[in-house]
C-alpha positions as CSV (number, residue, x, y, z in Angstrom):
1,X,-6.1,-60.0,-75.1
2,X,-3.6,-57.9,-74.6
3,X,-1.0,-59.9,-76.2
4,X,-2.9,-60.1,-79.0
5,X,-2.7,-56.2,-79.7
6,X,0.9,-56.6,-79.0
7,X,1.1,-59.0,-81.8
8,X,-0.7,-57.2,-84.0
9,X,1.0,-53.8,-83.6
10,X,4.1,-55.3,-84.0
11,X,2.6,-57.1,-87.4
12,X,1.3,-53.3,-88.2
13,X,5.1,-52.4,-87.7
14,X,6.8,-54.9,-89.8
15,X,5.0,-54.2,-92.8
16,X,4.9,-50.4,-92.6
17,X,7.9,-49.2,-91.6
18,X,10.7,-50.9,-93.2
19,X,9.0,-51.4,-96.9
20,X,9.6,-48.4,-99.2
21,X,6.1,-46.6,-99.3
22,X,6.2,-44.9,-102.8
23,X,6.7,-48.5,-104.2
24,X,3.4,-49.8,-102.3
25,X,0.5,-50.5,-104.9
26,X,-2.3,-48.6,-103.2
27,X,-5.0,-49.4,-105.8
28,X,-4.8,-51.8,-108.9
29,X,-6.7,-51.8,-111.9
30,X,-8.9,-54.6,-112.7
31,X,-9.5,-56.4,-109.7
32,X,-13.1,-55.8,-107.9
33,X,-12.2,-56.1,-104.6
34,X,-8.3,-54.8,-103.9
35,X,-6.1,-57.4,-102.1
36,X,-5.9,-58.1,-98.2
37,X,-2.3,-58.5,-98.8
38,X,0.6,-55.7,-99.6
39,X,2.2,-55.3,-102.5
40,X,4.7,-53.2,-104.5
41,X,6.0,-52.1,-107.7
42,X,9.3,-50.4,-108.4
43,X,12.8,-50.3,-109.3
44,X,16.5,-52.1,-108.2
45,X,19.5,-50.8,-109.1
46,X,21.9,-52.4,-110.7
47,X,25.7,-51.6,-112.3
48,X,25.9,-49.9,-115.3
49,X,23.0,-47.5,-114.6
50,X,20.5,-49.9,-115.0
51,X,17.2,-50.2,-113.5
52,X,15.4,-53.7,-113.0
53,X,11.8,-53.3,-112.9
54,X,10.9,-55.7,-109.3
55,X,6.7,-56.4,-108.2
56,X,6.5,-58.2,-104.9
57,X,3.7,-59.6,-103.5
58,X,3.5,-60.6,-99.5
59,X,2.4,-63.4,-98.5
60,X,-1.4,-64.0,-97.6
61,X,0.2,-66.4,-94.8
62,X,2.0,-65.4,-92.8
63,X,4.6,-62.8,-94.3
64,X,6.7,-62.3,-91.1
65,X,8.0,-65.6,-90.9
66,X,7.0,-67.2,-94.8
67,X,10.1,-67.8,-97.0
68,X,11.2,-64.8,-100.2
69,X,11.3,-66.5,-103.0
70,X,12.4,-64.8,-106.2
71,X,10.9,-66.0,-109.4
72,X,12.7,-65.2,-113.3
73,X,11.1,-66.1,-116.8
74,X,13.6,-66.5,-119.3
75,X,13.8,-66.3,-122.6
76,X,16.5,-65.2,-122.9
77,X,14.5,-61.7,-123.0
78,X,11.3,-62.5,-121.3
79,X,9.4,-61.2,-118.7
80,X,8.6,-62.4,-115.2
81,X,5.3,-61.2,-115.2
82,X,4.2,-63.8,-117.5
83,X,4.8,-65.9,-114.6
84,X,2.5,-63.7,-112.2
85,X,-0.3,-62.8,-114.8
86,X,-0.4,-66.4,-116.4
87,X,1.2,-68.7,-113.9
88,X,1.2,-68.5,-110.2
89,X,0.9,-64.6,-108.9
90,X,-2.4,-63.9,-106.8
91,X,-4.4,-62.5,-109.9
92,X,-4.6,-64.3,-113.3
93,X,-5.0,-61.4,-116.3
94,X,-8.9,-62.3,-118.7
95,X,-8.4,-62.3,-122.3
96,X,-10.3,-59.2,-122.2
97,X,-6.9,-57.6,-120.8
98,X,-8.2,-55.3,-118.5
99,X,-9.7,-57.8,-115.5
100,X,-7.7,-59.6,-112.9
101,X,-9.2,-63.0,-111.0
102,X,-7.8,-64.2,-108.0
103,X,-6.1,-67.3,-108.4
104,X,-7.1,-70.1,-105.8
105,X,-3.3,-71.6,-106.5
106,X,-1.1,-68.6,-106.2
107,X,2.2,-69.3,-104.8
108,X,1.8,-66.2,-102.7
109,X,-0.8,-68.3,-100.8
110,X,2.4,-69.9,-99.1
111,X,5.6,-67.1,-99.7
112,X,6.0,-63.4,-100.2
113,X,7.2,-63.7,-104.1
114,X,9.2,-61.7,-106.0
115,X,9.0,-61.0,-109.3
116,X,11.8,-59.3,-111.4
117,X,12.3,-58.2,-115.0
118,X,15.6,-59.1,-116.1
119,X,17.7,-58.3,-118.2
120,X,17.5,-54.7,-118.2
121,X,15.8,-54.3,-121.5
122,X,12.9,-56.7,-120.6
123,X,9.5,-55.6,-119.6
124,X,9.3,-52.6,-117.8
125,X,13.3,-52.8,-116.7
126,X,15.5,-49.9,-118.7
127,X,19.3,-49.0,-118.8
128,X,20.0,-45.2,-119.1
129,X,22.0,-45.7,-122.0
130,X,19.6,-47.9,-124.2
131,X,22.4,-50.5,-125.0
132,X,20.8,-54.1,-124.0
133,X,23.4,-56.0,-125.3
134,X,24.1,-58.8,-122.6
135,X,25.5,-62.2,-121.5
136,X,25.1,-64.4,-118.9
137,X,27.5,-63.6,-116.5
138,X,26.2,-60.2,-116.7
139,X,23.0,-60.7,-116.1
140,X,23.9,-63.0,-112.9
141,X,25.8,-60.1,-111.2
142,X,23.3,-57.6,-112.1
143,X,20.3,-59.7,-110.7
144,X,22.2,-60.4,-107.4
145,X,22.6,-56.6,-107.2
146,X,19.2,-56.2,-107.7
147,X,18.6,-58.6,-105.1
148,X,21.0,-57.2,-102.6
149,X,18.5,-53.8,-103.2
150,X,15.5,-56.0,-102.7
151,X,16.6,-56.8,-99.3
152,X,18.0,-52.9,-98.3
153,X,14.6,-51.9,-99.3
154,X,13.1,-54.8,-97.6
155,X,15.3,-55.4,-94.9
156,X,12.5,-57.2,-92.7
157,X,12.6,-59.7,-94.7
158,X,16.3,-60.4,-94.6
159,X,16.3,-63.3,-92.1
160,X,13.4,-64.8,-93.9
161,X,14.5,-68.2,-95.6
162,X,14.9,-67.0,-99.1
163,X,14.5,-69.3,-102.6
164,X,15.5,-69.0,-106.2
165,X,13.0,-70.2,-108.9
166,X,12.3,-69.7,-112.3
167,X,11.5,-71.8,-115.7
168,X,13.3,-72.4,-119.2
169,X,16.3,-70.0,-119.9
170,X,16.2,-69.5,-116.4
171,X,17.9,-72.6,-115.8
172,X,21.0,-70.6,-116.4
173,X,19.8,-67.6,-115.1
174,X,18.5,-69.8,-111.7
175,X,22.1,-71.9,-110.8
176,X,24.0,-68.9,-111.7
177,X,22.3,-66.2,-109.6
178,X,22.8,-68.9,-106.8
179,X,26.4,-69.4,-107.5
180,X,26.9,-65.6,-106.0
181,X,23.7,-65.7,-103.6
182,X,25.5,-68.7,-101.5
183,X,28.6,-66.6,-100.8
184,X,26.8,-63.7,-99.1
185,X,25.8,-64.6,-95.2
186,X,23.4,-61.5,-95.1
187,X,20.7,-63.7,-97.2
188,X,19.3,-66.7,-95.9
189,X,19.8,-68.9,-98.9
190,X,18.0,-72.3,-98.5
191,X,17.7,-73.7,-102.0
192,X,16.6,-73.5,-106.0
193,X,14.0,-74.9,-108.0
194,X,14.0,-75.1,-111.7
195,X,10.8,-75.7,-114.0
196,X,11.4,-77.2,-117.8
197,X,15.0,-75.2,-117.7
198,X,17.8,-75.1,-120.1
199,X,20.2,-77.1,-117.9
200,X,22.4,-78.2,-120.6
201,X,22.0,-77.2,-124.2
202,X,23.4,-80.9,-125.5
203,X,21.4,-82.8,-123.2
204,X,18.5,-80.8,-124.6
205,X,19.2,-81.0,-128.4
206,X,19.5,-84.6,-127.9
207,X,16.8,-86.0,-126.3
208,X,14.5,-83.6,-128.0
209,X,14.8,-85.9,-131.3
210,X,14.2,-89.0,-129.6
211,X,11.3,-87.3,-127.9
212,X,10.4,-85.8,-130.9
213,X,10.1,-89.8,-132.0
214,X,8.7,-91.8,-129.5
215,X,5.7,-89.2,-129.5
216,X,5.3,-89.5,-133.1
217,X,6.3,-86.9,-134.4
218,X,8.7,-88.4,-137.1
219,X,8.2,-90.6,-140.0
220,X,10.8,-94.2,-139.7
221,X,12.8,-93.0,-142.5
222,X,14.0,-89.8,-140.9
223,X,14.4,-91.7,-137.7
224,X,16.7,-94.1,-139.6
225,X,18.6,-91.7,-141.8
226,X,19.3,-89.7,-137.9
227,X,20.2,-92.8,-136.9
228,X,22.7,-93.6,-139.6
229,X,24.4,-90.1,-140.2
230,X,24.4,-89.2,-136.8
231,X,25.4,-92.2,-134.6
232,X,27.9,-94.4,-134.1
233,X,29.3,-96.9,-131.6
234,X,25.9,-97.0,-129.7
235,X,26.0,-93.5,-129.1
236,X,23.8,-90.6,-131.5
237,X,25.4,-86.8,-131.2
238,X,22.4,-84.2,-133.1
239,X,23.7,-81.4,-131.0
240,X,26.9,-80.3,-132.8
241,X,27.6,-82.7,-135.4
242,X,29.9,-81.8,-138.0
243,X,27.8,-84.5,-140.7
244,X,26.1,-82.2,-143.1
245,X,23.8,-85.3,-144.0
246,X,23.3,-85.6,-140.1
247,X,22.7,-81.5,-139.9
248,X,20.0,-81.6,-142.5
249,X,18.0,-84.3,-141.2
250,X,18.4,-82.5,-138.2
251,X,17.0,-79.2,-139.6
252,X,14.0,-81.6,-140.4
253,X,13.9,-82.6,-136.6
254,X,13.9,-78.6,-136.2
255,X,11.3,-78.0,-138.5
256,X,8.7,-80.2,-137.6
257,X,9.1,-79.3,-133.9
258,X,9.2,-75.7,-134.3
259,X,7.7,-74.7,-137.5
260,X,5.0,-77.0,-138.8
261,X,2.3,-75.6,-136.2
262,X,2.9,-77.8,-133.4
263,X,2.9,-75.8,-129.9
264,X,6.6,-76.8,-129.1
265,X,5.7,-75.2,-125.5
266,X,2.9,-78.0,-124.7
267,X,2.6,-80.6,-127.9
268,X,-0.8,-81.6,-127.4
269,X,-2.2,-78.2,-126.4
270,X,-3.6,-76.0,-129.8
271,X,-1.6,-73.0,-131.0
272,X,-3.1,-69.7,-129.5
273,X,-4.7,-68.0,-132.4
274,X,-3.7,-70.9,-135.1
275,X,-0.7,-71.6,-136.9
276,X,1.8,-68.4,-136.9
277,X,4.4,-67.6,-139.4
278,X,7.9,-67.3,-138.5
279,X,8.0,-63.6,-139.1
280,X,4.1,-61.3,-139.8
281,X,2.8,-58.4,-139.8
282,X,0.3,-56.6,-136.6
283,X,-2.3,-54.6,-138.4
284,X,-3.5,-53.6,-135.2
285,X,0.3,-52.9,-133.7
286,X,1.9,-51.7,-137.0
287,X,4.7,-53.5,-136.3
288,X,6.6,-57.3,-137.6
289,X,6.2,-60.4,-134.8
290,X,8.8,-62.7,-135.0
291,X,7.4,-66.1,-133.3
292,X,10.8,-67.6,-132.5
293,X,13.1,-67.6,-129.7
294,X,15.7,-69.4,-131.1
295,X,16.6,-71.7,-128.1
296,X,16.5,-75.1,-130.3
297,X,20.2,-76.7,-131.7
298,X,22.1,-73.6,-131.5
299,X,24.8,-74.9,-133.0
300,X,23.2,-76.2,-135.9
301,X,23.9,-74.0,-139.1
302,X,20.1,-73.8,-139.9
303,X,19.6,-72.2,-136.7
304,X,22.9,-69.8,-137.2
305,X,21.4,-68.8,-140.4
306,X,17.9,-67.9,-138.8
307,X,19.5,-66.3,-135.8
308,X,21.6,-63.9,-138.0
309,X,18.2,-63.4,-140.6
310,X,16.2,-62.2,-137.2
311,X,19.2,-59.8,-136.5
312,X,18.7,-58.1,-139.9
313,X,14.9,-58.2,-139.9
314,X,15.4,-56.4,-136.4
315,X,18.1,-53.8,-137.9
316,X,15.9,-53.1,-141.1
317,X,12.6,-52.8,-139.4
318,X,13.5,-51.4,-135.5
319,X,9.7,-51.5,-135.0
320,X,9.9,-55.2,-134.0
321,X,7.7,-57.8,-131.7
322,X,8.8,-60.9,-130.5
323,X,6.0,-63.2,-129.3
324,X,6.4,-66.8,-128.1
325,X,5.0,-69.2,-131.1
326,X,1.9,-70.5,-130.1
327,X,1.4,-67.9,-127.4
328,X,-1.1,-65.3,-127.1
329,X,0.2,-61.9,-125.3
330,X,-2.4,-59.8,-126.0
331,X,-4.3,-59.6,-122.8
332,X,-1.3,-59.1,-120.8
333,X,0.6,-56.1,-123.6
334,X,-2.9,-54.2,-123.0
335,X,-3.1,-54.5,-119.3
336,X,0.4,-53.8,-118.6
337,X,0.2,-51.0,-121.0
338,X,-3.0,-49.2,-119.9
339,X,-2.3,-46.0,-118.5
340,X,-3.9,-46.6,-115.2
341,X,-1.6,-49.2,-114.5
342,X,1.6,-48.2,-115.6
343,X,0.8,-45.0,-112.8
344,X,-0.5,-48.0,-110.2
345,X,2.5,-50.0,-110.8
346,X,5.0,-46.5,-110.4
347,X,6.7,-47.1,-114.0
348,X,8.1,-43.7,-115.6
349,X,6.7,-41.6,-118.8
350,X,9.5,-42.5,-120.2
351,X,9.7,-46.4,-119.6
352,X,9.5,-47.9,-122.8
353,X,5.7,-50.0,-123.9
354,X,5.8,-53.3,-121.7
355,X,6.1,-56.1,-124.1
356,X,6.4,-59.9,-123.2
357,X,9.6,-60.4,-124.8
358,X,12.4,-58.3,-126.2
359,X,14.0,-59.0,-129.4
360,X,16.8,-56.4,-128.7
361,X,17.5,-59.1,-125.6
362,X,16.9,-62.1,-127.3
363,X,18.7,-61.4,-130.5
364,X,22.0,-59.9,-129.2
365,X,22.2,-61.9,-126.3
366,X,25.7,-63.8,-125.9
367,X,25.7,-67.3,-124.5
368,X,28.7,-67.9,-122.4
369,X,27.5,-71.3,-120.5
370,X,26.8,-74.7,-122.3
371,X,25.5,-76.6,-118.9
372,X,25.5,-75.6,-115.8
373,X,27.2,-79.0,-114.4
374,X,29.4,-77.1,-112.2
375,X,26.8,-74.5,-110.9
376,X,24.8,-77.6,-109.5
377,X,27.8,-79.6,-107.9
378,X,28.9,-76.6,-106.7
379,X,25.4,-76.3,-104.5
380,X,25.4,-79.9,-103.7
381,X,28.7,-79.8,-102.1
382,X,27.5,-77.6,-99.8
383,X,25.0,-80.4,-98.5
384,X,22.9,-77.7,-96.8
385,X,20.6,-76.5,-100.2
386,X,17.5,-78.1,-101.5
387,X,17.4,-78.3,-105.2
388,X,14.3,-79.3,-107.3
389,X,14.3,-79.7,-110.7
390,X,10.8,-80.4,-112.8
391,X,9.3,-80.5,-115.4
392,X,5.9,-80.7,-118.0
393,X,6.2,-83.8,-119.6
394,X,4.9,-82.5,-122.8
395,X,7.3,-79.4,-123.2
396,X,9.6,-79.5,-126.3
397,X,10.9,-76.3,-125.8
398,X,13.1,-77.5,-122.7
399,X,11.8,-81.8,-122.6
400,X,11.9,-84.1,-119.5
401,X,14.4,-86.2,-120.8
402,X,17.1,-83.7,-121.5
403,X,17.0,-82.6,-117.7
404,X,16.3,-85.9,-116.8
405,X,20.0,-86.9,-118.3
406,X,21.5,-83.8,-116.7
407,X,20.3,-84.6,-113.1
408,X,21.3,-88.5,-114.1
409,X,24.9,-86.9,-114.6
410,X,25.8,-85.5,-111.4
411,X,25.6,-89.0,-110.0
412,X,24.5,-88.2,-106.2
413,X,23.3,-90.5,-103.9
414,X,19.4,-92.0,-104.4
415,X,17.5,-91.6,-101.7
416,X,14.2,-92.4,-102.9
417,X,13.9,-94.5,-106.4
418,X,11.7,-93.4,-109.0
419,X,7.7,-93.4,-108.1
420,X,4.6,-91.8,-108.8
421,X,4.0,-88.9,-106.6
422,X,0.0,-87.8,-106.0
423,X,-1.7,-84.8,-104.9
424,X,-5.6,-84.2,-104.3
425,X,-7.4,-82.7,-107.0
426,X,-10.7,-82.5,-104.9
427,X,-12.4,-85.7,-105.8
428,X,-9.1,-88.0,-104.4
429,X,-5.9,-88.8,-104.8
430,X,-4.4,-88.3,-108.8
431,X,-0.9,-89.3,-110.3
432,X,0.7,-86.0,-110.2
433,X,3.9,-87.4,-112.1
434,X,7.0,-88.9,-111.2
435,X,9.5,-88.4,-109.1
436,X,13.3,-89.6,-107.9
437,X,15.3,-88.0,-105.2
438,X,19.0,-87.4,-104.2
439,X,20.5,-86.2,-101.3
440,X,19.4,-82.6,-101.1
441,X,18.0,-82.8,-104.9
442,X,14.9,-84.2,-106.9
443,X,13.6,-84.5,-110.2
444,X,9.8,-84.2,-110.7
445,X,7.7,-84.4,-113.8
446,X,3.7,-83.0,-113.8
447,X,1.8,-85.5,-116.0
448,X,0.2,-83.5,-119.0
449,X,2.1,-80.2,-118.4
450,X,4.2,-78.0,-120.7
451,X,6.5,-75.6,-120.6
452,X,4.9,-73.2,-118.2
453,X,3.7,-76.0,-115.2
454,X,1.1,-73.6,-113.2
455,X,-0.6,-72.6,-116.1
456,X,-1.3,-76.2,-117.8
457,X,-1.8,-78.0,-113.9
458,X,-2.3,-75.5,-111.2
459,X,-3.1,-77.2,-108.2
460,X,-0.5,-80.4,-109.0
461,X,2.3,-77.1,-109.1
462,X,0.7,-75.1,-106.0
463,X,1.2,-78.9,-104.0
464,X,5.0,-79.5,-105.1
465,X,6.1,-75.9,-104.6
466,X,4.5,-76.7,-101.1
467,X,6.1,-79.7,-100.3
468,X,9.7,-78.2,-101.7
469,X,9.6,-75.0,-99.5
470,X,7.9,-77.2,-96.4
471,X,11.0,-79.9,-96.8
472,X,7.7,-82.6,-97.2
473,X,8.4,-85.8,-99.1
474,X,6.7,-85.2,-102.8
């Protein structure tokens, strides 16, 4: 008996006195019965005088001894509290936008997550001087400084076994965060995992038209005319091809995937709120929407000339929205923005409206990386990280096949050839997707998921992140 009010006075002790109190969440709005688990809201400082907006939530485990894992949306120029509200955090927002449930798959069932807004710019995260102008090696440092605060303010949780996720542009943001984390000994780096991410922006152009294909998508002609203006010797290049008869028919690809209506973020999922146009008008808001985030065939010079249209719908008309296509951030703009929860969640007066995505980010972000190759074998080398990539295998946005290629490209060692992997959905065993593994690395797919995995197929996502962070065979 006595040992047990050791152990839970020492407990008592962890979580109190090393956390920063004024960034505890004492009450939050929305929820009928508070949590049994801490959590906090507040700010990490980063170079430059900016301020990235962090909300970390313990683990209902065990929190002492359960692994950190940081989690970053991307964009570029969108927020990580998508992925608490609508993916995996311990409370899913209502479309009424002002209730929270408690989600039955949260990841924080298993590991104290942390969410962070990044770029500054993004969310609730600010610079001093307003200029949000960025690139990826920027934004790389700046999140491992904001990181390196995390665990000052947190220091308890220092020798915790710490992990890197995120989803889509975070597959830059994920290997390149790592790249620095793996040099410092004061974090307890044990590995990454990447959902539908941007690994490589050919492999991703590519495969998108033949996925775009085989699901349908295209009549025969186009398919033939792609074939015949944009291959040759066995091998088809509609990433940067200097053809303009291969460019157009491209721009068709483009079109039909992005701007006919079809949710490019899970194809056979409906468009939230119907069919958008590119660029509308919010009666409600009083502002213009843009529904494009302009991470399909950058090179192409359809996609140049929309990129720099956007830029001068933004400098014309500065009251500006940019909303996924397909997506519907209502619920979560008037939660987030309620008064009672900006004070619950500690953000300033002054902290600009929460918003799911900035165009100032998105729009005059600079791209520096075209894979991130190197990032990955840089990892591997180090035979001592455990690396997952995944992905919905109806996503457009970022498609199987495209990562699938990349992963193909590194050329480790198989371990485990490609199989089904299952997981119990309550009434037995169900084909969760496939799966191949590497020494230290696998590629997973979830059968019938999209872009954003723990919203489309919860409990298959709550069972892989398991098995990655318990080092379980999928």
């Amino acid at each position: 008996m006595a040992s047990l009010v050791l152990f839970v006075v020492l407990v008592n002790v962890f979580v109190t006195e090393c956390a920063p109190a004024n960034d505890e969440i004492l009450y939050l709005p929305g929820l009928v019965k508070q949590s049994s688990f801490r959590q906090y809201s507040g700010y990490l400082n980063t170079s430059g005088n900016k301020h990235l907006h962090y909300w970390f939530v313990e683990s209902q485990g065990h929190p002492e001894r359960d692994p950190v894992v940081l989690w970053l949306n991307g964009g570029p120029g969108c927020s990580s509290l998508d992925g608490l509200l609508n993916e995996h955090g311990p409370f899913l927002i209502q479309p009424d936008g002002k209730t929270l449930q408690y989600n039955p798959y949260s990841w924080n069932k298993i590991a104290n997550m942390l969410y962070l807004e990044s770029p500054a710019g993004v969310g609730f995260s600010y610079a001093e001087d307003k200029q949000y102008k960025t690139n990826d090696t920027e934004v790389s440092f700046n999140n491992y400084l904001a990181l390196k605060e995390f665990f000052h303010l947190f220091p308890e949780y220092s020798k915790n076994e710490f992990y890197i996720t995120g989803e889509s542009y975070g597959g830059i943001y994920v290997p390149t965060l790592a790249e620095h984390v793996m040099t410092d000994s004061g974090i307890n780096f044990k590995g990454m995992a990447v959902g539908n991410g941007l690994s490589s922006w050919e492999y991703n152009d590519n495969s998108l038209v033949y996925f775009a294909y085989y699901h349908g998508l295209l009549r025969s002609t186009l398919w033939s005319d792609l074939q015949k203006f944009c291959c040759s010797e066995g091998k088809c290049n509609f990433h940067k091809n200097k053809n303009q008869d291969c460019q157009l028919r491209v721009t068709e690809v483009l079109d039909i995937v992005w701007k006919s209506g079809l949710n490019v973020y899970n194809l056979y999922a409906d468009c939230a709120g119907g069919v958008p146009a590119e660029v509308r008008f919010d009666e409600n808001q009083k502002q213009l929407v843009i529904n494009d985030l302009g991470i399909l065939f950058p090179k192409n010079e359809m996609s140049l000339w929309w990129r720099k249209k956007l830029r001068d719908v933004y400098r014309d008309h500065r009251n500006v929205r940019l909303d996924p296509p397909c997506t519907n951030t209502t619920a979560c703009s008037s939660y987030l923005n309620d008064p009672r929860v900006r004070k619950a969640l500690h953000i300033p007066a002054f902290v600009q409206k929460w918003e799911m995505c900035s165009v100032k980010v998105n729009h005059f972000y600079q791209f520096l990386y075209s894979d991130m190759k190197n990032q990955y074998l840089k990892l591997l080398a180090a035979r001592q990280y455990q690396i997952l990539v995944y992905n919905g295998d109806v996503d457009m946005a970022c498609n199987f096949l495209g990562d699938q290629w990349f992963v193909e490209s590194l050329h480790q060692k198989v371990m485990v050839n490609r199989r089904p992997w299952l997981y119990d959905d309550g009434n037995g065993d169900q084909v969760g997707g496939f799966v191949k593994e590497f020494t230290n690395l696998a590629f997973l797919t979830i059968k019938g998921a999209g872009h954003m995995v723990p919203t489309d197929k919860p409990q298959a996502a709550f069972t892989f992140f398991s098995r990655f962070l318990h080092k379980e065979p999928y």
